[in-house]
DRENDO-1510 file (C-alpha; in Angstrom, 1 decimal, always signed):
<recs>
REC; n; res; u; v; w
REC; 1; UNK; +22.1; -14.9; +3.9 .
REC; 2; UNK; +22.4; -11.8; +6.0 .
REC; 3; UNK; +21.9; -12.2; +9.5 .
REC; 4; UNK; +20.2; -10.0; +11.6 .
REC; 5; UNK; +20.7; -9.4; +15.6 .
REC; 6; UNK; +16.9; -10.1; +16.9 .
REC; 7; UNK; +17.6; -9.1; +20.1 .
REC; 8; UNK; +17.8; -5.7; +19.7 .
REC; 9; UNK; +14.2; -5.7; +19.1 .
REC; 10; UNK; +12.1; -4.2; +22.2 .
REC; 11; UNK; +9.2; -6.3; +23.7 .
REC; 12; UNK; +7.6; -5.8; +27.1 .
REC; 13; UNK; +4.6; -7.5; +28.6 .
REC; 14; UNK; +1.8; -6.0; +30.5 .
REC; 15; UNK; -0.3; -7.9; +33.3 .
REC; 16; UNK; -3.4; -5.6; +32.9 .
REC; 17; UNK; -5.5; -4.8; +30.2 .
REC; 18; UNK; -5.3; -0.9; +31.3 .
REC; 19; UNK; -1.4; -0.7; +30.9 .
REC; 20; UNK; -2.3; -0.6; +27.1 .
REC; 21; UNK; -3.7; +3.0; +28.1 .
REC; 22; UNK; -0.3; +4.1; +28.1 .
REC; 23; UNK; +0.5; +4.9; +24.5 .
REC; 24; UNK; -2.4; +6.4; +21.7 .
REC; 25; UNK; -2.2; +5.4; +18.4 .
REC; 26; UNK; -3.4; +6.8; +15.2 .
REC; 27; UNK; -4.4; +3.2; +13.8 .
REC; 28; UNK; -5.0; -0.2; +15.9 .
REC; 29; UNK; -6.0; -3.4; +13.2 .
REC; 30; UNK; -7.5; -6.5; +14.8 .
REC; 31; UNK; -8.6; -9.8; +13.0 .
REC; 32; UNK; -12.2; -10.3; +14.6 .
REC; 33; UNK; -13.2; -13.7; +16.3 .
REC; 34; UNK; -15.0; -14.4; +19.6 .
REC; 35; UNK; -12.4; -14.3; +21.9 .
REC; 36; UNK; -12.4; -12.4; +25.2 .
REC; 37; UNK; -8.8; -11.7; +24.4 .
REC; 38; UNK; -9.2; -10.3; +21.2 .
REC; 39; UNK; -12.3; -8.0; +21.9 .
REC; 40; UNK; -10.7; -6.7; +25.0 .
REC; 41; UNK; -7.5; -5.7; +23.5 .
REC; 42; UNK; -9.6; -3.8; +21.0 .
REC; 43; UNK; -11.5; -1.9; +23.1 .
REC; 44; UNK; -8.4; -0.7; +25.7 .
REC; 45; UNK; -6.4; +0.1; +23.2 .
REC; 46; UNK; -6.1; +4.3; +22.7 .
REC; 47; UNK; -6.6; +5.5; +19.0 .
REC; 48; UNK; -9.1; +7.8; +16.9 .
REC; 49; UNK; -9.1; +4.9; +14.1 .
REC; 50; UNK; -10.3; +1.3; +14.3 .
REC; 51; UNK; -10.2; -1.2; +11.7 .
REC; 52; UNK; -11.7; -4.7; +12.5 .
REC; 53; UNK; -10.4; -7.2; +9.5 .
REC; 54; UNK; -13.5; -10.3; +9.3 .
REC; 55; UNK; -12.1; -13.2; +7.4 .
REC; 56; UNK; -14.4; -15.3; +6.0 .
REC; 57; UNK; -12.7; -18.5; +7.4 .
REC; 58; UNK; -15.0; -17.6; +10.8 .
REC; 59; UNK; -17.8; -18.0; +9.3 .
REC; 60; UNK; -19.5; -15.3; +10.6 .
REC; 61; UNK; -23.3; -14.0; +10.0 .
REC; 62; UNK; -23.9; -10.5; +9.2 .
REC; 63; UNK; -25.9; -10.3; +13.1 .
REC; 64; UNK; -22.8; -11.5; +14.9 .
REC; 65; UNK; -20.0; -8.5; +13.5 .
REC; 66; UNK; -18.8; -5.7; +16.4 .
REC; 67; UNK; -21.2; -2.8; +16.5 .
REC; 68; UNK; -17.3; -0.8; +16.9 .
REC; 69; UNK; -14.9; -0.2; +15.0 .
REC; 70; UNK; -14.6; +0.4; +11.4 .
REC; 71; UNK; -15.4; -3.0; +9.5 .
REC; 72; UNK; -13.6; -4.2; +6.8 .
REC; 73; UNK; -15.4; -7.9; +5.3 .
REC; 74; UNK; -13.2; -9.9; +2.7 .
REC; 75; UNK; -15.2; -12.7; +0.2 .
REC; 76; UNK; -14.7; -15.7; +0.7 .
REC; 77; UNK; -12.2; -17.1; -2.1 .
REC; 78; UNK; -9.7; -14.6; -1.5 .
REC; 79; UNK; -6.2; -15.6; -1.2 .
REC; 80; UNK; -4.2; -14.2; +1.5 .
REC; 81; UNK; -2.7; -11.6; -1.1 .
REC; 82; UNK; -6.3; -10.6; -2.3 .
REC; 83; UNK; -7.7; -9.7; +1.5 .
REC; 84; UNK; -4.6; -8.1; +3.3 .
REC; 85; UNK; -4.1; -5.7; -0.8 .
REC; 86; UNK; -7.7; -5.3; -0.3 .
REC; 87; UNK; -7.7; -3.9; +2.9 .
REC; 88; UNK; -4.5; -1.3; +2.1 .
REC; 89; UNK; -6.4; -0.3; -0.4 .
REC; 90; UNK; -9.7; +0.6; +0.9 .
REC; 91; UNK; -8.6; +1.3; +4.3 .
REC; 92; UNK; -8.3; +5.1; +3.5 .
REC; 93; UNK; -4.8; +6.2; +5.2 .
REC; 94; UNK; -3.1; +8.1; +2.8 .
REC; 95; UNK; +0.1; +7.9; +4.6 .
REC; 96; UNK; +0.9; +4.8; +6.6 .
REC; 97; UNK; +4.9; +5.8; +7.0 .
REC; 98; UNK; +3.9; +8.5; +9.4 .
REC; 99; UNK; +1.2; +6.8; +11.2 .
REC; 100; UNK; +1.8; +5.6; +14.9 .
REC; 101; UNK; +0.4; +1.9; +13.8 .
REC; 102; UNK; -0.4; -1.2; +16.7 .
REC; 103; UNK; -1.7; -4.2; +14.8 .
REC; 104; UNK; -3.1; -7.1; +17.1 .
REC; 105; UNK; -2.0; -10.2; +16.3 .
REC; 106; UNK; -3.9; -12.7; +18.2 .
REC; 107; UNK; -6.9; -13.1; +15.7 .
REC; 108; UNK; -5.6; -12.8; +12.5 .
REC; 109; UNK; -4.9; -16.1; +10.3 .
REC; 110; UNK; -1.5; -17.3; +9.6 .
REC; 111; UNK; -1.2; -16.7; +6.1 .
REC; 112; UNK; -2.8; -13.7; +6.6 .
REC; 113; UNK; -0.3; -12.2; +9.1 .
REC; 114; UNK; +2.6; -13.5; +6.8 .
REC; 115; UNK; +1.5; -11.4; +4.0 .
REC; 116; UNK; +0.0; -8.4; +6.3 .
REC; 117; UNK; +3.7; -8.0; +7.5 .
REC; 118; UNK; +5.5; -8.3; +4.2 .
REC; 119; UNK; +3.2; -5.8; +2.8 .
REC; 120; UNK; +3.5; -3.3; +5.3 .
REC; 121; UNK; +7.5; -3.6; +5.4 .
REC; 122; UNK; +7.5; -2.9; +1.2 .
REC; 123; UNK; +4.8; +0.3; +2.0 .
REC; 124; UNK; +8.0; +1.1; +3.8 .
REC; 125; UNK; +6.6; +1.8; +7.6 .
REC; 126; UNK; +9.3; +2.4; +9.9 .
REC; 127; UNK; +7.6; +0.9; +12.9 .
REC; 128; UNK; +5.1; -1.0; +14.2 .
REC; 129; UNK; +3.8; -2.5; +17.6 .
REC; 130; UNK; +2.4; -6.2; +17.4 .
REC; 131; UNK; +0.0; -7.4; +20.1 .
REC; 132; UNK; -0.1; -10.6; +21.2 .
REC; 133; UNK; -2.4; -11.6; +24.5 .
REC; 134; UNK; -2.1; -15.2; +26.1 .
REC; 135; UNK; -4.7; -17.4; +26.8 .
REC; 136; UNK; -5.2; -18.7; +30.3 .
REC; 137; UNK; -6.2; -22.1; +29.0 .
REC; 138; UNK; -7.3; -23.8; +25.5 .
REC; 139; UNK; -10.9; -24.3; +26.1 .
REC; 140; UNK; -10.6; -28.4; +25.4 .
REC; 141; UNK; -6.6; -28.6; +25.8 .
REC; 142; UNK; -4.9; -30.8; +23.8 .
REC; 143; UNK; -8.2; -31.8; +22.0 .
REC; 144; UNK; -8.9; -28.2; +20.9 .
REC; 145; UNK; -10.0; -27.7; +17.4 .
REC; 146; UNK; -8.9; -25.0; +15.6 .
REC; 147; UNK; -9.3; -25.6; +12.0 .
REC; 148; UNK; -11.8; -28.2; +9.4 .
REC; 149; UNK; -11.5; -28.3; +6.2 .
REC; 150; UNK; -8.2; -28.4; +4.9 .
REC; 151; UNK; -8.8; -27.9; +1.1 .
REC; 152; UNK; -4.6; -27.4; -0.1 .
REC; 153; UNK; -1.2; -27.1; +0.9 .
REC; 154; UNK; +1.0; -24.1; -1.1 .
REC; 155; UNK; +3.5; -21.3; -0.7 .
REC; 156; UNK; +2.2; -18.1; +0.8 .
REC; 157; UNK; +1.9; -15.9; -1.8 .
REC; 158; UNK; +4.8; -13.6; -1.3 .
REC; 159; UNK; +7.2; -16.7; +0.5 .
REC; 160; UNK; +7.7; -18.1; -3.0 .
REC; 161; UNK; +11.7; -18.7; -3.2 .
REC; 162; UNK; +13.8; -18.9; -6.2 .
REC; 163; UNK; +14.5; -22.7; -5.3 .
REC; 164; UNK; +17.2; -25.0; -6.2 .
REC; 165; UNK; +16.4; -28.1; -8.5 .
REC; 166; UNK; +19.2; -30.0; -6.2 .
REC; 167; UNK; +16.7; -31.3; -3.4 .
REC; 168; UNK; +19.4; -33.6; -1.9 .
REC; 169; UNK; +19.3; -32.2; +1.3 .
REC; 170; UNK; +15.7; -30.2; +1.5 .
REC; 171; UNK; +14.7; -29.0; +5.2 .
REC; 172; UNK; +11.2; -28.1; +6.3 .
REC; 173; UNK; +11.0; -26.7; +9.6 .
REC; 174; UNK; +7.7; -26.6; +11.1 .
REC; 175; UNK; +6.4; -24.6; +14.2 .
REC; 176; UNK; +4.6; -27.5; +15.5 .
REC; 177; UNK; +1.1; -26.5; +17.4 .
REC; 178; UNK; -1.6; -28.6; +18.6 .
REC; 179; UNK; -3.6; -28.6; +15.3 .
REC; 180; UNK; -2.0; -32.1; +14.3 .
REC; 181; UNK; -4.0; -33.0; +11.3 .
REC; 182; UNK; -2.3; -29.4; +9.8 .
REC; 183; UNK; +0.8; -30.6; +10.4 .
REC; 184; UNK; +0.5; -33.9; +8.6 .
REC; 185; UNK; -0.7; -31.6; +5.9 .
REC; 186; UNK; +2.1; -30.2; +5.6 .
REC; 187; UNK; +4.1; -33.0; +6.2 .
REC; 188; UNK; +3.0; -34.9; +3.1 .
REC; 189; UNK; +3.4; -31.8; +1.2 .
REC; 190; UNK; +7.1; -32.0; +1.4 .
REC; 191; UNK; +7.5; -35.5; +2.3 .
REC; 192; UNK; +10.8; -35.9; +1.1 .
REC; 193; UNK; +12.0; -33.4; +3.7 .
REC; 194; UNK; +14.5; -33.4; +6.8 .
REC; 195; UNK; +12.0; -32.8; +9.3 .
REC; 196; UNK; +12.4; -30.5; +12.1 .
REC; 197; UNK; +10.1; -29.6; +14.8 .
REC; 198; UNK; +10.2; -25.8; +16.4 .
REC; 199; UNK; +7.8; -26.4; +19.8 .
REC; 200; UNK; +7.0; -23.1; +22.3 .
REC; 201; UNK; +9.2; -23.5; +25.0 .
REC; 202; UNK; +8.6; -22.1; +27.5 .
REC; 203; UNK; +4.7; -22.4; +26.8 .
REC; 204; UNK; +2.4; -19.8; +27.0 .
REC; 205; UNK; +1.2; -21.8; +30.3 .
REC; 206; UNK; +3.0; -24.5; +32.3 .
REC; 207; UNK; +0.6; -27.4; +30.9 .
REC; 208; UNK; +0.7; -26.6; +27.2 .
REC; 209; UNK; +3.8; -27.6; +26.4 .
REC; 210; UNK; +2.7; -31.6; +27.2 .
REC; 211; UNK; -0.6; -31.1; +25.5 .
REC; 212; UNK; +1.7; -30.1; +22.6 .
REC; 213; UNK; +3.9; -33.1; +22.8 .
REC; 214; UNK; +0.6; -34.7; +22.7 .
REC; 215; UNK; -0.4; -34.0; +20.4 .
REC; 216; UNK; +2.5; -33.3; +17.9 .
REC; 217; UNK; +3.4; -37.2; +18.8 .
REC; 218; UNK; +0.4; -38.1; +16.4 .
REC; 219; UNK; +2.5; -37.5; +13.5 .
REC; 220; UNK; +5.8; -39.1; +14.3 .
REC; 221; UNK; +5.3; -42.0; +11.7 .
REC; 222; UNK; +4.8; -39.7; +8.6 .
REC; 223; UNK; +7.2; -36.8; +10.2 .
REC; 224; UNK; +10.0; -38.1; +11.4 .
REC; 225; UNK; +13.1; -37.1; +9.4 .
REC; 226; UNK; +14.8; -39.1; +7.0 .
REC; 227; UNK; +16.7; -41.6; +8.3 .
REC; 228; UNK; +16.2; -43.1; +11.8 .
REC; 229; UNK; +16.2; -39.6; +13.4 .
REC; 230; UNK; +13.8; -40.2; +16.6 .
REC; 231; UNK; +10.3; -37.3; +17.0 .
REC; 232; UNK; +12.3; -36.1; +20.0 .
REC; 233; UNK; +16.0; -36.1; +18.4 .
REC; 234; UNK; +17.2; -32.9; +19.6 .
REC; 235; UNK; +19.4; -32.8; +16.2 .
REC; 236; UNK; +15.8; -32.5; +15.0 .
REC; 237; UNK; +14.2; -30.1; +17.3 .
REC; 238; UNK; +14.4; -26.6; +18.0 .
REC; 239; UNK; +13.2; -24.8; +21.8 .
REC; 240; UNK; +12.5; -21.2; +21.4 .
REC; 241; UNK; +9.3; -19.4; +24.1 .
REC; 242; UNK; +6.0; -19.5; +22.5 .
REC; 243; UNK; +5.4; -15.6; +23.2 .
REC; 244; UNK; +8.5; -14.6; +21.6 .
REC; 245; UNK; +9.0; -13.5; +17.9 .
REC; 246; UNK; +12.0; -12.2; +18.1 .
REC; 247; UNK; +13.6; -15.7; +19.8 .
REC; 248; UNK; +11.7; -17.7; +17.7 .
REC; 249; UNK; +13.8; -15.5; +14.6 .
REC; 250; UNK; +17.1; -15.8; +16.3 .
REC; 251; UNK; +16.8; -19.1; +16.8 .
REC; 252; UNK; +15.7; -20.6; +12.8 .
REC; 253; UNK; +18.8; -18.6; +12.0 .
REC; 254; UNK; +21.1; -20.3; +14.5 .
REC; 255; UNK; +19.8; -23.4; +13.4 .
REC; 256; UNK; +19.5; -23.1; +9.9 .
REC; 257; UNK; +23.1; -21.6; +9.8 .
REC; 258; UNK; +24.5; -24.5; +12.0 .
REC; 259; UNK; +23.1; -27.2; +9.4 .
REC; 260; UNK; +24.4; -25.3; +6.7 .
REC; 261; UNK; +28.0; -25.6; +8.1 .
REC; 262; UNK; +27.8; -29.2; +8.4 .
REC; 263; UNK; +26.0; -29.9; +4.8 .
REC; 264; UNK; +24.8; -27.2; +2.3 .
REC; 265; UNK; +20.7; -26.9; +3.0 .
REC; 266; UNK; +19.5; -27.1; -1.3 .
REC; 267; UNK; +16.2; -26.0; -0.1 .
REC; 268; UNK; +14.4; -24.4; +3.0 .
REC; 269; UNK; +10.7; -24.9; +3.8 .
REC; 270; UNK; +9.0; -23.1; +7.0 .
REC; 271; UNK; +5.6; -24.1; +8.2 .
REC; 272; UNK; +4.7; -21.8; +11.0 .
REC; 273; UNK; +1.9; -23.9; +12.6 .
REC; 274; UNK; +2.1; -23.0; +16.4 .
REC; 275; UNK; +1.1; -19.3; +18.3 .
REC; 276; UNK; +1.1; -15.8; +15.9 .
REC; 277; UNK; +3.9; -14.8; +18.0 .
REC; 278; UNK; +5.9; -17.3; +16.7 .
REC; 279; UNK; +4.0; -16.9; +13.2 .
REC; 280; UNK; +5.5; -13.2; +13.7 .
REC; 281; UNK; +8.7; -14.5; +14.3 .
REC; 282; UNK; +8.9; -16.4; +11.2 .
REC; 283; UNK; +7.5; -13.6; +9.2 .
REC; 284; UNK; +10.4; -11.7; +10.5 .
REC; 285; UNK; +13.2; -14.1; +9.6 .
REC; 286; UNK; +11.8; -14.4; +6.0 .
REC; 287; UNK; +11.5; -11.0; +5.3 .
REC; 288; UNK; +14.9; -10.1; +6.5 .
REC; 289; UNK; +17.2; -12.7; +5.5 .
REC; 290; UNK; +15.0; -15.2; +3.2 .
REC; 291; UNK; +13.9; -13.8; +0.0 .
REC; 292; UNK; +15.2; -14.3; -3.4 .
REC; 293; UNK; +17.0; -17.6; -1.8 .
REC; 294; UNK; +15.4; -20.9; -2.1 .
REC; 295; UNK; +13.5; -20.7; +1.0 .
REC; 296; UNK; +9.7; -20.5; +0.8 .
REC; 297; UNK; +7.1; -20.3; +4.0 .
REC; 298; UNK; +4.5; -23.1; +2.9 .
REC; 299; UNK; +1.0; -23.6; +5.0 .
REC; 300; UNK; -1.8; -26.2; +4.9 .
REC; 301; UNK; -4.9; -24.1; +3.7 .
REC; 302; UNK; -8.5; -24.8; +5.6 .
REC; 303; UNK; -11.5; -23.3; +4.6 .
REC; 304; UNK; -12.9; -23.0; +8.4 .
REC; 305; UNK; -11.3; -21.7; +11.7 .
REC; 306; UNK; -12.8; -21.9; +15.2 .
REC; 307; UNK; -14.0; -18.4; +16.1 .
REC; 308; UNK; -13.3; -19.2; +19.9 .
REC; 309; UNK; -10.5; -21.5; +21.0 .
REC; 310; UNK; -9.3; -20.0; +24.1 .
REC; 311; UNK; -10.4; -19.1; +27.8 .
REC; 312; UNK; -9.2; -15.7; +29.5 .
REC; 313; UNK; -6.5; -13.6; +29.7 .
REC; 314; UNK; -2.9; -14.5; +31.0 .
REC; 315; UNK; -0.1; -11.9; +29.9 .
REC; 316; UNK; -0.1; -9.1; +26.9 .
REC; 317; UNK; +2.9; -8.6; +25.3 .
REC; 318; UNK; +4.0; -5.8; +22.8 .
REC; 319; UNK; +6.4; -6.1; +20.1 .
REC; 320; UNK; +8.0; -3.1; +18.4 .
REC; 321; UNK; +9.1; -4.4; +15.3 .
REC; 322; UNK; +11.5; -1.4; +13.1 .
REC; 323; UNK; +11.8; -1.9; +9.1 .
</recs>
């Protein structure tokens, strides 16, 4: 695979909503919810264009959509593919390759972001700025709900590799969150797996990495990997900060290119189940040094998502991510 140097890749956090003021845009996307976070960013961000993405998953009513912003409202039974093609195609700018584009992060879906930023990269845009904003808290902590209705697990359309019919030594990495029941999911969907656990460390707060350990532990019996490897082996672990893509990148590839020193890996599975910056960060590593290998990004599909999981806001960060 080739690798890439993530570090090169500028980011740069901002303690106040005004700092966004900074730079104007000719497009900012956001994935609506009711979060403070997400509706804030919205609003301080500079541009003559606004696009609000509603996914169905929400749930919302027809009363409770943004009164600014240019609405764009997918049906529900859309794949990931479906709503993010849909949107490029209505969304009416002719020429996204010139366009100065910022693309908030924070409320989009997983799938959603996966395929919004393998979509973007084949338009062939040069550059784009990701927003991310922190939460000050999870409103319940480690009991927070942030998804029902888990209907099937699958490859993300676009993530499907060319895989190997040798599944002697299969991987599945998953960037394990607080929405346990997701992981199990997943877990049984590649059950005979080496399981590895990528947690946010540091944490987007200093409590949340426990209430992740939490609640992660609730899955040690069915996700432990094969063999007697411990929940907490670090063979089996990987550390990289939950606000940082480009870390979280840098650090599947070390991993995944230190395993296949030691043993050939026959098949890669990623299940990014923890923040959208690390989501992003997995995006990234696929689409650079993933496809057309047998590697595919796989994710436990619900039908609902909370519209509000989260409490203030902590830090803002900016990733400029260059096709």
């Amino acid at each position: 695979m080739q690798k890439v140097d993530y570090s090169i890749f500028y980011k740069h956090s901002f303690s106040k909503v005004e700092d966004l003021n900074r730079k104007k845009y000719d497009i900012v996307i956001s994935c609506y919810n009711n979060s403070a976070r997400v509706k804030t960013i919205f609003d301080a961000i500079q541009a003559p264009t606004k696009h609000w993405l509603i996914f169905p998953e929400y749930m919302f009513m027809p009363e409770d959509l943004p009164h600014t912003g240019k609405i764009f409202k997918f049906s529900t039974g859309f794949t990931e593919a479906d709503t993010i093609s849909e949107y490029f195609s209505k969304s009416e700018i002719e020429d996204w390759i010139s366009k100065e584009i910022c693309v908030d992060i924070t409320g989009f879906i997983r799938p959603h972001l996966i395929f919004f930023v393998l979509y973007i990269k084949k338009l062939g845009v040069k550059k784009v700025d990701f927003i991310y904003t922190d939460p000050n808290k999870y409103i319940k902590k480690e009991e927070t709900l942030f998804s029902t209705d888990s209907f099937e697990s699958r490859q993300i359309n676009g993530c499907e590799g060319t895989h190997s019919p040798d599944t002697s030594n299969d991987y599945l990495i998953i960037g394990a969150g607080y929405d346990y029941n997701r992981i199990n999911d997943i877990v049984k969907f590649k059950n005979n797996t080496t399981k590895v656990h990528l947690f946010g460390f540091p944490s987007l707060q200093p409590d949340m990495y426990q209430e992740n350990i939490l609640k992660a532990s609730n899955v040690i019996d069915n996700s432990a990997s094969k063999g007697d490897a411990s929940f907490l082996d670090e063979k089996y672990m990987i550390m990289a900060p939950a606000n940082d893509p480009f870390i979280t990148a840098q650090s599947l590839q070390e991993f995944i290119s230190k395993r296949n020193q030691e043993k050939n890996i026959t098949n890669l599975y990623l299940s990014p189940l923890s923040t959208k910056a690390q989501t992003l960060g997995f995006a990234l590593y696929y689409s650079y040094e993933c496809q057309n290998k047998p590697v595919s990004i796989i994710f436990p599909f619900s039908k609902q998502y909370n519209k509000e999981t989260t409490e203030g806001i902590s830090k803002i960060w900016k990733y400029t991510v260059e096709f």
